[in-house]
KOLDO-524302 format. One line per field, with one value per residue: residue in three letters; x, y, z of N, C-alpha, C, O, CB in turn. Coordinates in Angstrom, 1 decimal. Glycine has a CB too. Layout:
<pts>
type: c(ALA:...) .
nc1: c(X:...) .
nc2: c(Y:...) .
nc3: c(Z:...) .
cac1: c(X:...) .
cac2: c(Y:...) .
cac3: c(Z:...) .
cc1: c(X:...) .
cc2: c(Y:...) .
cc3: c(Z:...) .
oc1: c(X:...) .
oc2: c(Y:...) .
oc3: c(Z:...) .
cbc1: c(X:...) .
cbc2: c(Y:...) .
cbc3: c(Z:...) .
</pts>
This chain:
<pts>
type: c(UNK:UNK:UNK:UNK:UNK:UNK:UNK:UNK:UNK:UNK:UNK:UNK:UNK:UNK:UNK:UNK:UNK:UNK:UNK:UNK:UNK:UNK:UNK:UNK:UNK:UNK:UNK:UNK:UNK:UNK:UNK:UNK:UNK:UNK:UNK:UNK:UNK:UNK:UNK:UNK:UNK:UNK:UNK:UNK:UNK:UNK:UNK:UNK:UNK:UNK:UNK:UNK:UNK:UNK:UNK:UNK:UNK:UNK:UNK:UNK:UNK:UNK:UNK:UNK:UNK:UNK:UNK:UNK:UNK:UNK:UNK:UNK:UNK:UNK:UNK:UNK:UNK:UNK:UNK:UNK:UNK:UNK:UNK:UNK:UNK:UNK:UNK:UNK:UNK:UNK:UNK:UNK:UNK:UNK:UNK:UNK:UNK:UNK:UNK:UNK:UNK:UNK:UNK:UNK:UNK:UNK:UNK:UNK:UNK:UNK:UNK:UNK:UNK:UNK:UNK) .
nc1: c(0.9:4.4:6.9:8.7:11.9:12.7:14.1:17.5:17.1:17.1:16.0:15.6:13.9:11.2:9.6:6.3:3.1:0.2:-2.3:-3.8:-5.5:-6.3:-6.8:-7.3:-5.1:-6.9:-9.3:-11.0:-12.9:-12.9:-11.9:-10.0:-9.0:-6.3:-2.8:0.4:3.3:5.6:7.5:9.2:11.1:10.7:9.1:6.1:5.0:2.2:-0.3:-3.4:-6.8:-7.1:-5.3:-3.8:-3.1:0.1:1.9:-0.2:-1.2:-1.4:-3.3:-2.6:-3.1:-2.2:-1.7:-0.8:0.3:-1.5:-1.5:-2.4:-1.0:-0.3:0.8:1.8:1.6:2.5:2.2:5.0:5.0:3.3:2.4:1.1:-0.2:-0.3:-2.3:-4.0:-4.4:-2.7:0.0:1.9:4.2:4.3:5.4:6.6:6.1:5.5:5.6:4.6:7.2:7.0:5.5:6.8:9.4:7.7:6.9:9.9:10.6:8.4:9.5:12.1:12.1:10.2:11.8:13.7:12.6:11.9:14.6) .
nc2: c(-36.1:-35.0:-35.2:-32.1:-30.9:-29.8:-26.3:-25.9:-25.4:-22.3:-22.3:-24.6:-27.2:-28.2:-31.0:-31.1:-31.4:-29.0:-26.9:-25.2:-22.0:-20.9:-18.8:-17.3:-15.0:-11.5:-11.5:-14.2:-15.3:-17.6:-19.9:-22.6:-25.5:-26.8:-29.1:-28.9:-30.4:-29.9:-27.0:-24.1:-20.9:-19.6:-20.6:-23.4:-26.6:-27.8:-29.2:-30.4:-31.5:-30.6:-28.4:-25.1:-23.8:-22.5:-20.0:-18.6:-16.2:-15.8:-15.7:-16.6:-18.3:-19.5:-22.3:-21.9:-23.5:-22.0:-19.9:-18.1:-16.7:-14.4:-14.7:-13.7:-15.3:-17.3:-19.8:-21.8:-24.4:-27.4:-31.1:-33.5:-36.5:-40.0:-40.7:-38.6:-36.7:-33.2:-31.2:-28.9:-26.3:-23.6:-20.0:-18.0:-14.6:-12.7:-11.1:-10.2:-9.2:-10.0:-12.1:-14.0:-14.4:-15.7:-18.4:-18.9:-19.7:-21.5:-23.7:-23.7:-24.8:-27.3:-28.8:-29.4:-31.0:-33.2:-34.9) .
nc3: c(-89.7:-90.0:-87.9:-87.3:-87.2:-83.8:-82.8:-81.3:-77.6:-75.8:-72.8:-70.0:-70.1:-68.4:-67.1:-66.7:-65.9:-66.1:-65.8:-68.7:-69.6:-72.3:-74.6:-78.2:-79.1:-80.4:-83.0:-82.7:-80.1:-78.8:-76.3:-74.7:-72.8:-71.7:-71.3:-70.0:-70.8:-70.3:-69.1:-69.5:-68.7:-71.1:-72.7:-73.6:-74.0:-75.2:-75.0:-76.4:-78.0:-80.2:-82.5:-82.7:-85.1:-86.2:-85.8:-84.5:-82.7:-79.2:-75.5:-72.3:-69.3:-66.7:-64.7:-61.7:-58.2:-55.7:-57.4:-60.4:-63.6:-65.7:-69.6:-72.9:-75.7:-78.6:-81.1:-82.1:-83.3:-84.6:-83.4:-85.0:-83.0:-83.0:-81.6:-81.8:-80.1:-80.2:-80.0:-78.9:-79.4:-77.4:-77.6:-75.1:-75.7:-73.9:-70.5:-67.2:-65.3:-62.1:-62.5:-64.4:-62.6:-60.8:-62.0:-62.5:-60.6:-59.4:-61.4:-60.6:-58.3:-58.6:-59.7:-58.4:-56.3:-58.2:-58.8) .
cac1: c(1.8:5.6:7.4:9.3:13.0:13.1:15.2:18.0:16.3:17.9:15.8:15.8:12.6:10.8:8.2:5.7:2.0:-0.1:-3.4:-3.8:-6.5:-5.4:-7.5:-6.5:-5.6:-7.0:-10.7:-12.0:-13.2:-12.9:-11.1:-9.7:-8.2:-5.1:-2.3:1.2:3.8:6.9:7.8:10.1:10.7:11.0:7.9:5.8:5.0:0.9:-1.4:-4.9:-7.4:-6.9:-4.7:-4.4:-2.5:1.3:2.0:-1.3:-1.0:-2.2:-3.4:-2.4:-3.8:-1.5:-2.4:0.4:0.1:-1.6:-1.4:-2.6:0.1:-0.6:1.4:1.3:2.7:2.3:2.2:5.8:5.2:2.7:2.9:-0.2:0.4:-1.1:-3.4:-4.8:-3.4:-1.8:1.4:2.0:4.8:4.2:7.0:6.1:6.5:5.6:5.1:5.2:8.2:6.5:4.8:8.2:9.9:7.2:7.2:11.0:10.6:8.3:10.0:13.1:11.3:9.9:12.6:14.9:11.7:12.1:15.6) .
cac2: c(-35.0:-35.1:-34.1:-30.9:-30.6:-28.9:-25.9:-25.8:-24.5:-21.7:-22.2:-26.0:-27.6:-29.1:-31.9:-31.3:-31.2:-27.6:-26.8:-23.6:-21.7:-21.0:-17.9:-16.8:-13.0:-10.9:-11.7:-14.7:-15.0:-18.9:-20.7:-23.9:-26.2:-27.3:-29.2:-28.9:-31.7:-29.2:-25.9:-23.2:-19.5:-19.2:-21.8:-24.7:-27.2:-27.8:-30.8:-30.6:-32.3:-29.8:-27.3:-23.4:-22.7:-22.3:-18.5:-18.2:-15.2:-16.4:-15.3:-18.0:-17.7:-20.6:-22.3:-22.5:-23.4:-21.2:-18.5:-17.7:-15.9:-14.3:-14.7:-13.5:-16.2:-17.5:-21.0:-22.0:-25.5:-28.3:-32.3:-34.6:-37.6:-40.7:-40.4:-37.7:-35.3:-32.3:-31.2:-27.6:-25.5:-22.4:-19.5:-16.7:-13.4:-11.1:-11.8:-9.4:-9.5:-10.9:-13.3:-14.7:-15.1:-16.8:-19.2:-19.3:-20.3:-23.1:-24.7:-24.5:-25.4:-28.5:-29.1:-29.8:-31.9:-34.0:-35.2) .
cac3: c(-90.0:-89.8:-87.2:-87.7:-85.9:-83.0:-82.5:-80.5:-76.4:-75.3:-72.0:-69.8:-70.0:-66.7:-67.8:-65.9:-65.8:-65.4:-66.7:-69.3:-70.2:-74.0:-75.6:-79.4:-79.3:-81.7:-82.9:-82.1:-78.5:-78.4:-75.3:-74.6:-72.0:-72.1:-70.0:-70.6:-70.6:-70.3:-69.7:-69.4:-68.6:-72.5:-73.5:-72.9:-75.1:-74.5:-75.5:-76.6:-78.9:-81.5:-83.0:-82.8:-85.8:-86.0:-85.7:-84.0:-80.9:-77.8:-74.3:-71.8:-68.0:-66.8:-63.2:-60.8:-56.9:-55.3:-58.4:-61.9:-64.0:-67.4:-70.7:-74.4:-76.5:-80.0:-81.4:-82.6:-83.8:-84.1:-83.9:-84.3:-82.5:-83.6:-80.3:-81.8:-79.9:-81.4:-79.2:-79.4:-78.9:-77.5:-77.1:-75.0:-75.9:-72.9:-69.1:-66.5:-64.4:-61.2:-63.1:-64.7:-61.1:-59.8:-63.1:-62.8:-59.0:-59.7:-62.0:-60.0:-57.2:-58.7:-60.7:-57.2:-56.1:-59.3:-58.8) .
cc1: c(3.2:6.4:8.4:10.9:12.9:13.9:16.0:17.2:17.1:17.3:15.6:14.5:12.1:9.6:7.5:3.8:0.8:-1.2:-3.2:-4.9:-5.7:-7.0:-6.6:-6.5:-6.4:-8.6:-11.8:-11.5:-13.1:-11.5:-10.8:-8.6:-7.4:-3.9:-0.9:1.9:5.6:6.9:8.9:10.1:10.4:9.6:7.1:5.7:3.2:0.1:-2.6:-5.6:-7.4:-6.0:-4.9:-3.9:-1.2:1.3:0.7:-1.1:-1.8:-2.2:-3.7:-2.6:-3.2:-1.5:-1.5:0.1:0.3:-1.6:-2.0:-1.9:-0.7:0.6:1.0:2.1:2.5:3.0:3.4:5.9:4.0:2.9:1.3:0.4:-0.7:-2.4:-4.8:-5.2:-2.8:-1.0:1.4:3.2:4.8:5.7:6.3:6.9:6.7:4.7:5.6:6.1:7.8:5.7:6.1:8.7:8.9:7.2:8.4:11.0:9.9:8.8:11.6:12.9:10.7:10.6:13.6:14.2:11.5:13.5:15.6) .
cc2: c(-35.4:-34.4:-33.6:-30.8:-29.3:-28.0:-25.9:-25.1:-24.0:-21.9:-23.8:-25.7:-28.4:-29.7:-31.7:-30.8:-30.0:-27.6:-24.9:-23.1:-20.7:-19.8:-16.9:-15.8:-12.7:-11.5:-12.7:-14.7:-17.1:-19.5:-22.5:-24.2:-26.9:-27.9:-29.2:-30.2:-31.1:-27.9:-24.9:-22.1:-19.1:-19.5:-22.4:-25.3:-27.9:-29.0:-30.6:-31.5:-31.5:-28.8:-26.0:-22.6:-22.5:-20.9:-17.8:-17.2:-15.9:-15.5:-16.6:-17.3:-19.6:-21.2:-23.0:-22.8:-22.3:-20.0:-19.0:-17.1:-15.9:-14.2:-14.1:-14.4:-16.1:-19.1:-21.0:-23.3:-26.6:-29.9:-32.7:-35.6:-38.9:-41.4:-40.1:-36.3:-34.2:-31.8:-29.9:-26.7:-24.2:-21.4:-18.2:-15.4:-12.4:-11.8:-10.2:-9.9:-10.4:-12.0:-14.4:-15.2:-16.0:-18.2:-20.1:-20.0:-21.4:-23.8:-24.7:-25.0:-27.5:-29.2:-30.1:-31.2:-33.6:-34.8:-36.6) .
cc3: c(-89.5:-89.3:-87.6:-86.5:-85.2:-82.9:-81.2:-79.0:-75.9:-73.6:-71.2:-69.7:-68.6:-67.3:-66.4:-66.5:-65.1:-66.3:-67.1:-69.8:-71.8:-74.8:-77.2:-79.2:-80.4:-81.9:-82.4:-80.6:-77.9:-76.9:-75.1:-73.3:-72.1:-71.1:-71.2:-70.3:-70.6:-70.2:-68.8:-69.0:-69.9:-73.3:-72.5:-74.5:-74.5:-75.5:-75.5:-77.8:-80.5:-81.5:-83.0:-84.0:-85.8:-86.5:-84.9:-82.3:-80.5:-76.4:-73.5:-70.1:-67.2:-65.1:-62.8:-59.4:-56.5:-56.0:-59.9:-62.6:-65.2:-68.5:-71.9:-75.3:-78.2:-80.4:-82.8:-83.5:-83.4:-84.4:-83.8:-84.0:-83.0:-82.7:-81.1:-81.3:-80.4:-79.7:-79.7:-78.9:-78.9:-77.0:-76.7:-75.0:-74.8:-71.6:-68.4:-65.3:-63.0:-61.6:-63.6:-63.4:-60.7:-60.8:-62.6:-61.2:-59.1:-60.3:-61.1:-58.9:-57.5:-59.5:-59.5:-56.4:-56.9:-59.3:-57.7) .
oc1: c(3.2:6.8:9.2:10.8:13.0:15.0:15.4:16.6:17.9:18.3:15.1:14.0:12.8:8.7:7.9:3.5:0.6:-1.2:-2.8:-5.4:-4.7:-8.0:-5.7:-7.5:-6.7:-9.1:-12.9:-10.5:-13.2:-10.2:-11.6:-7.8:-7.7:-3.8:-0.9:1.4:6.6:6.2:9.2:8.9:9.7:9.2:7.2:6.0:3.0:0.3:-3.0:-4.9:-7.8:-5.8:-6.1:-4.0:-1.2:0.7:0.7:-0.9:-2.7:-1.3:-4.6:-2.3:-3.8:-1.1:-1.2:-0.7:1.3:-1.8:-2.0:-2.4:-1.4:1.4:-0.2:3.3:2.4:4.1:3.3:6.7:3.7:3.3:0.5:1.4:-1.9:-3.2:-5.9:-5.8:-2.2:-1.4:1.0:3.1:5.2:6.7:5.7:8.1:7.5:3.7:6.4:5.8:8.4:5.4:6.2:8.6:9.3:7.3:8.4:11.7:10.6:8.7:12.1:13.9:10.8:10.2:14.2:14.8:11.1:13.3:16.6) .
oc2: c(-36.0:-33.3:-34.3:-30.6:-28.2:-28.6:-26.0:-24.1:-24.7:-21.6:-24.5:-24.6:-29.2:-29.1:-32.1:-30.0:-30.0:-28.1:-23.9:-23.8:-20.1:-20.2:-16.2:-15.1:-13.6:-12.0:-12.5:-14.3:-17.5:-19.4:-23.4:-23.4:-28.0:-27.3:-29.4:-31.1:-31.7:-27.4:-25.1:-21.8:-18.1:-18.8:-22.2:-24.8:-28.3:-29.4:-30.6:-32.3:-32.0:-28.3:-25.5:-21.3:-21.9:-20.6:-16.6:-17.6:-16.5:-14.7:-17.4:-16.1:-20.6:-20.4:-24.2:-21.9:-21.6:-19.0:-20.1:-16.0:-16.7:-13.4:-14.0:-14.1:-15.1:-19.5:-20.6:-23.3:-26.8:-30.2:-32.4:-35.9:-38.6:-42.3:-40.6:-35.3:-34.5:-32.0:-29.7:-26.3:-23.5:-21.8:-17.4:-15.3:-11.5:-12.5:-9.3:-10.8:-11.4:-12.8:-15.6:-16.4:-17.1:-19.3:-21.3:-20.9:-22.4:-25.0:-25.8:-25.6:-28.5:-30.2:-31.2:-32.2:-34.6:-35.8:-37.2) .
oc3: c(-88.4:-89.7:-88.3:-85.3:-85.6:-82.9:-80.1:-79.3:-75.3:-72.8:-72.1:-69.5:-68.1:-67.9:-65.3:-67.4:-63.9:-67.4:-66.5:-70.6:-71.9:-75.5:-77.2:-79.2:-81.3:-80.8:-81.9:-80.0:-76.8:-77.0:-75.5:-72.9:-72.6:-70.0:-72.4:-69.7:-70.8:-71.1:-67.6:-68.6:-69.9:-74.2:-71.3:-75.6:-73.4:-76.6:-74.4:-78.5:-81.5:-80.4:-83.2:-84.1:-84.8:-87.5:-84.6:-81.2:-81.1:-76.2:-73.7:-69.8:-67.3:-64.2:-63.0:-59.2:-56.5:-55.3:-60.4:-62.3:-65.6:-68.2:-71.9:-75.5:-78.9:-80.1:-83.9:-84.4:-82.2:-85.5:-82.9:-84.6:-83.3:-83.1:-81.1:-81.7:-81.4:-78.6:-80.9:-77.7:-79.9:-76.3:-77.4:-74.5:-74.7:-71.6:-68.8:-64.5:-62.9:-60.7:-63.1:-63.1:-60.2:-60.1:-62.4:-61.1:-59.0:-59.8:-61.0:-58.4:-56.8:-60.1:-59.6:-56.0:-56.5:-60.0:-57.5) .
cbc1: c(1.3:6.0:7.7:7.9:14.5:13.2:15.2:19.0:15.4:18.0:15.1:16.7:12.4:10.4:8.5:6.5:1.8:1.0:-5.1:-2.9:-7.6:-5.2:-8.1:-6.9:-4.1:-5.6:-10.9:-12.3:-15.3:-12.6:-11.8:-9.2:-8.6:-4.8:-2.9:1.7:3.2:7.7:6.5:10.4:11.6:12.3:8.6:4.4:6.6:0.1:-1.5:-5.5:-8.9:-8.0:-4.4:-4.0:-3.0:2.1:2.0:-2.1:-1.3:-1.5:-4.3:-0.6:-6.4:0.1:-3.9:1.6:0.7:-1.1:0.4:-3.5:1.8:-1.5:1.7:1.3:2.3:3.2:0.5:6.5:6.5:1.6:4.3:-1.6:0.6:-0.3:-2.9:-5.3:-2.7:-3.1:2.8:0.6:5.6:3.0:8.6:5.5:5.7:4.6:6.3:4.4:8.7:5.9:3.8:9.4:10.2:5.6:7.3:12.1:10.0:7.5:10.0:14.2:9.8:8.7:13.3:15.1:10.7:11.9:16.4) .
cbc2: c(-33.7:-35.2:-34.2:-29.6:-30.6:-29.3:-24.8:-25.4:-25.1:-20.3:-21.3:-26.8:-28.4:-27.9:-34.0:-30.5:-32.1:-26.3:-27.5:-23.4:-20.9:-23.8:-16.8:-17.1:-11.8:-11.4:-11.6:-16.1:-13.9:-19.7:-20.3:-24.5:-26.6:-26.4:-30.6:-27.7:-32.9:-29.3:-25.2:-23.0:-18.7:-20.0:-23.2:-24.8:-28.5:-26.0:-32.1:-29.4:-32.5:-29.1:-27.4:-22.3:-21.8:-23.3:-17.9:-19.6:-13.4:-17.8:-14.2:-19.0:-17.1:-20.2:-22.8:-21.7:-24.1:-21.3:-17.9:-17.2:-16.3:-13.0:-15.7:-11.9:-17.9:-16.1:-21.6:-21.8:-25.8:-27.8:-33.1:-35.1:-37.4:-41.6:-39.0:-38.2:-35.4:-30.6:-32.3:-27.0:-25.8:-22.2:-19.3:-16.6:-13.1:-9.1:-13.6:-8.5:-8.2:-10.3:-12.8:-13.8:-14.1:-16.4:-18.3:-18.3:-19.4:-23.5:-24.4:-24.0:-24.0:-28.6:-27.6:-28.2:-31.1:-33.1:-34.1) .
cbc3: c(-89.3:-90.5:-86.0:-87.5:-86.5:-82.5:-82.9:-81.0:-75.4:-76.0:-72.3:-68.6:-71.1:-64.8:-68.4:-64.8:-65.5:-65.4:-65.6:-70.4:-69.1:-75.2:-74.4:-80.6:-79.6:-82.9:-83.9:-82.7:-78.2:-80.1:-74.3:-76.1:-71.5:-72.8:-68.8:-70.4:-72.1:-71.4:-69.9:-70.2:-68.1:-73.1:-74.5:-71.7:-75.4:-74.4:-74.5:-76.7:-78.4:-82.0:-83.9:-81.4:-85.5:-86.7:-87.2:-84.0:-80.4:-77.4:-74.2:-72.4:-68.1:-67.6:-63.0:-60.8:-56.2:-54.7:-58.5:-62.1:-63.9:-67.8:-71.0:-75.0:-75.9:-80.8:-81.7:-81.8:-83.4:-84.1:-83.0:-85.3:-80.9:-84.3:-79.3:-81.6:-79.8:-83.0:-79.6:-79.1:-79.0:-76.7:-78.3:-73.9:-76.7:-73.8:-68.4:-66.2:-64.1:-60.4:-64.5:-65.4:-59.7:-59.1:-64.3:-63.4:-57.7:-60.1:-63.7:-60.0:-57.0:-59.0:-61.6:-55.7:-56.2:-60.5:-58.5) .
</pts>
């Protein structure tokens, strides 16, 4: 498959590695594990062995030090890699407020660590 241009990111990206548990909203009940390779207050961009679908809602349970935060996202974009991989960008939709700060605090926390 051919990758698709990126849009412009209104939000900076921090490459980093986080494990996600990745459930589809809405009927099926299927789960999957997933690690990211970037993310944002806005997104991530998440890596597994298969695809969920581009437009596909999501419920993401996203594992930070020392915490678990929840998201509602939806799959913006996908790449297969010639791995085998599929590359996924997710964009979330709805966090609750203490969940975002602490998001936005790790990443600028490991963002300052990264330099």
């Amino acid at each position: 498959m051919a990758e698709e241009p990126r849009p412009f990111r209104h939000f900076p990206r921090l490459s980093i590695e986080i494990g996600v548990l990745v459930r589809k909203a809405g009927g099926e009940s299927s789960e999957i594990l997933a690690t990211t390779r970037s993310v944002s207050s806005g997104g991530c961009m998440l890596v597994h062995d298969q695809g969920l679908g581009v437009g596909s809602p999501l419920e993401l349970l996203i594992s930070l030090p020392g915490r678990v935060i929840k998201a509602q996202g939806q799959v913006v974009w996908e790449n297969e890699r010639a791995s085998g991989e599929v590359e996924m960008g997710i964009e979330f939709l709805r966090m609750n407020s203490e969940d975002r700060r602490i998001l936005e605090a790790t990443i600028a926390t490991t963002a300052s660590t990264q330099k």
